[in-house]
C-alpha positions as CSV (number, residue, x, y, z in Angstrom):
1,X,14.7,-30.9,-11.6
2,X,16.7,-31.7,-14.7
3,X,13.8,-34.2,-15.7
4,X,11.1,-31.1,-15.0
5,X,13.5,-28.5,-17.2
6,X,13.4,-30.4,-20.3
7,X,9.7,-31.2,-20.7
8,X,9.0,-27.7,-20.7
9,X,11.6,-27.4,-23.6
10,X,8.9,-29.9,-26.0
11,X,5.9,-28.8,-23.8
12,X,4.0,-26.7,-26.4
13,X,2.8,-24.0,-24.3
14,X,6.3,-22.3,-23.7
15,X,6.5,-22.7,-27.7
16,X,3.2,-21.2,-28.2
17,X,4.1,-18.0,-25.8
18,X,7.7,-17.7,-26.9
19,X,6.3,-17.8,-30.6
20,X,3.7,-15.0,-29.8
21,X,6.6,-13.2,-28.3
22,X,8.8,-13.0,-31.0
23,X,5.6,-12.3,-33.2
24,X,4.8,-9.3,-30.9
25,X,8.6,-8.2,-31.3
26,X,8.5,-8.2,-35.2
27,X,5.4,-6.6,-35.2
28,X,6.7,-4.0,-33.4
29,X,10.1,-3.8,-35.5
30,X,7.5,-3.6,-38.3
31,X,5.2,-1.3,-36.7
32,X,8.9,1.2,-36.1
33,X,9.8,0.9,-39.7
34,X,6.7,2.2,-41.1
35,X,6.2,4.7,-38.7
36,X,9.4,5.8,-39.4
37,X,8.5,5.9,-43.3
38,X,4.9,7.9,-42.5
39,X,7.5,10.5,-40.2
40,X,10.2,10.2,-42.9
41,X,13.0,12.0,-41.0
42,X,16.1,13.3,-42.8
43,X,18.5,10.3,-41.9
44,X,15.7,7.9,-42.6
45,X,18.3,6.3,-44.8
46,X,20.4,5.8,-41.7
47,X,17.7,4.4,-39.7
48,X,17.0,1.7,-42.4
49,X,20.5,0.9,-42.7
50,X,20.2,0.3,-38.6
51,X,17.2,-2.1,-39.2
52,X,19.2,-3.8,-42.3
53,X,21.7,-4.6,-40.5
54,X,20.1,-5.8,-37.0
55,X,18.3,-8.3,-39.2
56,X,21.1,-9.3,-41.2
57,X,23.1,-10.1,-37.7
58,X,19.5,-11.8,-36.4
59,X,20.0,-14.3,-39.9
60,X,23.2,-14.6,-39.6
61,X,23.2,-15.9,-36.0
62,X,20.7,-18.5,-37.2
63,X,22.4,-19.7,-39.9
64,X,25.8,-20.0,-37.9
65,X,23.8,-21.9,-35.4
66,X,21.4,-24.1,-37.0
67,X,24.3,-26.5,-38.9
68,X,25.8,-26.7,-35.2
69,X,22.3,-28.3,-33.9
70,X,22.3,-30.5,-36.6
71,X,25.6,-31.8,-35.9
72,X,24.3,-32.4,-32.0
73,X,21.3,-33.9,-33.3
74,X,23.0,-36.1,-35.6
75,X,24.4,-37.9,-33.0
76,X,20.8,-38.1,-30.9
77,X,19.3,-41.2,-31.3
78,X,15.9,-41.0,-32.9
79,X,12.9,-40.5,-30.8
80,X,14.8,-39.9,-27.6
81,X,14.3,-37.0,-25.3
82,X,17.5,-35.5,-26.6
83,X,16.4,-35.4,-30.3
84,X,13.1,-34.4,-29.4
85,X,14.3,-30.9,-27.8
86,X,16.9,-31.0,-30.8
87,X,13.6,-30.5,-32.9
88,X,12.0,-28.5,-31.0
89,X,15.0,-25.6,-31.2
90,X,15.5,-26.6,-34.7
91,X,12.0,-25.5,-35.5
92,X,11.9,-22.2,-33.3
93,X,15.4,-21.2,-34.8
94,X,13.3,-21.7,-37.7
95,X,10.5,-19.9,-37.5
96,X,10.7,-17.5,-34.6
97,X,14.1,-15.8,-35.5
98,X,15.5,-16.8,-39.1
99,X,12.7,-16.8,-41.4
100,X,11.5,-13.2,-39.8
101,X,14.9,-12.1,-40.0
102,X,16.0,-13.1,-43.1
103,X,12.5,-11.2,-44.9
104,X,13.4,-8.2,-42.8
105,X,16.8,-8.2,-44.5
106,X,15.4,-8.4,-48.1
107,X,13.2,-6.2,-47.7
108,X,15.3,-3.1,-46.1
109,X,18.0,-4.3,-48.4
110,X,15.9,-4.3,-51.0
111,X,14.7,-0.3,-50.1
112,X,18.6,0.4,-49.7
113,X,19.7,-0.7,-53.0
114,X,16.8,0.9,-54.5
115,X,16.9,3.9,-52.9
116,X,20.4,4.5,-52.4
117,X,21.8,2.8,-55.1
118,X,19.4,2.4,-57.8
119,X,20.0,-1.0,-58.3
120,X,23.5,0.1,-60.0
121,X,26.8,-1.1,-59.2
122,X,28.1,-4.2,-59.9
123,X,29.1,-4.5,-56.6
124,X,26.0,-4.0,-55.9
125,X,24.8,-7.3,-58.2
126,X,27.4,-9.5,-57.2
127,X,26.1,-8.6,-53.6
128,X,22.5,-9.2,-54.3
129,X,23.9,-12.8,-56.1
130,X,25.3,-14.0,-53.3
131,X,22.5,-12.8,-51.1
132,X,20.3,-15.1,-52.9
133,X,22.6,-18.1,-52.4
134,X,22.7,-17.2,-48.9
135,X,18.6,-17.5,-49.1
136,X,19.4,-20.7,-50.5
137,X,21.3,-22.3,-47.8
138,X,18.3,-21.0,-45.9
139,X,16.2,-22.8,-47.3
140,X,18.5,-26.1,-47.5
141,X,18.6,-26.0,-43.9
142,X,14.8,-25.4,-43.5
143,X,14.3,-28.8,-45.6
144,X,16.8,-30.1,-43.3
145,X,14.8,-29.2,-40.2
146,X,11.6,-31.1,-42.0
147,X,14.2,-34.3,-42.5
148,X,15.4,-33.9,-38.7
149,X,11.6,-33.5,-37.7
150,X,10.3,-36.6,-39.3
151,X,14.0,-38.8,-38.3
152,X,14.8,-38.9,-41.7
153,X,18.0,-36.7,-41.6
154,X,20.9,-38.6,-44.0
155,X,23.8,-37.0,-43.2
156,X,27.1,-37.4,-41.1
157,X,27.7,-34.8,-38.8
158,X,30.8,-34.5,-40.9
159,X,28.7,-33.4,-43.4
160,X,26.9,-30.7,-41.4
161,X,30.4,-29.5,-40.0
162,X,31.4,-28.9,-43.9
163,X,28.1,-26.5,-44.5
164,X,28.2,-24.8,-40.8
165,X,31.2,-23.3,-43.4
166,X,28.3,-22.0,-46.3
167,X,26.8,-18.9,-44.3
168,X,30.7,-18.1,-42.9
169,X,32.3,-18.0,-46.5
170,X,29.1,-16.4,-48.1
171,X,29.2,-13.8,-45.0
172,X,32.6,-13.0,-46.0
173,X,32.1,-12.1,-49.3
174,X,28.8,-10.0,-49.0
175,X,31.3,-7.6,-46.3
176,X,33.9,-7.2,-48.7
177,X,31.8,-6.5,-51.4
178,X,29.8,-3.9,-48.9
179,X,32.8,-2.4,-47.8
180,X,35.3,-2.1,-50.1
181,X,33.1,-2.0,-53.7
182,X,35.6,-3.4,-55.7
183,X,34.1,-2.7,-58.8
184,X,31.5,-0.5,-60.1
């Protein structure tokens, strides 16, 4: 059984439906948001808020998680079953939840700041800063699936342990500037 159970994790069909799930479900997030800017309620700013920060926890989960694959991968030698299902949930990771997530945060963020803020506040910059440094790491560790994919990954899981720390300290700051707006 144990044999049978991870096949199905690098058989592409389960991929294929569990992709077209999670495209349904953003869809659908999508589909929410915009009816929710045709109905334009009076808390619609709450309601964006709501969807900013569901995809902001959707990203961050990925981003915490994704280093700890690597590390586990890291340690899989190349080609066996083990790395192959390592790619496998690298790549969905990927694709099915951070990549959505993290354009759903930009671009309700991007409202919020906008509409709420208009783009004043040095908070506000110092905020959106650090934001796109988090997109960076984002995209550091989608370069790093494409290395892991191909076997070409050239790092220590020391290494990886060091920038499973990037999102956490980044995270950290983009709270505290959230929260307490320490400057103006």
């Amino acid at each position: 059984m144990g044999e049978q159970s991870r096949e199905k994790q690098i058989d592409p069909r389960p991929g294929a439906y569990a992709s077209r799930r999670a495209y349904f479900m953003i869809l659908l997030f999508v589909a929410l948001a915009i009816g929710l800017f045709a109905w334009h309620p009076d808390n619609l700013y709450l309601w964006i808020k709501a969807f900013h920060i569901i995809a902001v926890i959707s990203w961050m989960a990925g981003l915490f998680y994704m280093p700890r694959l690597f590390i586990y991968h890291t340690d899989a030698e190349p080609g066996s079953q083990q790395s192959e299902t390592f790619k496998v949930m690298e790549r969905r990771l990927l694709r099915v939840i951070m990549t959505p997530a993290m354009m759903l945060t930009w671009v309700f963020g991007l409202y919020l700041a906008w509409s709420v803020y208009d783009f004043q506040g040095g908070w506000l910059h110092a905020k959106i800063g650090l934001v796109v440094l988090l997109t960076g790491v984002h995209m550091f560790f989608s370069r790093a699936v494409g290395a892991f994919a191909r076997d070409e990954n050239r790092h220590s899981a020391r290494y990886w342990r060091f920038m499973n720390e990037a999102p956490t300290v980044l995270m950290i700051l983009i709270v505290i500037l959230v929260v307490v707006k320490p400057f103006g």
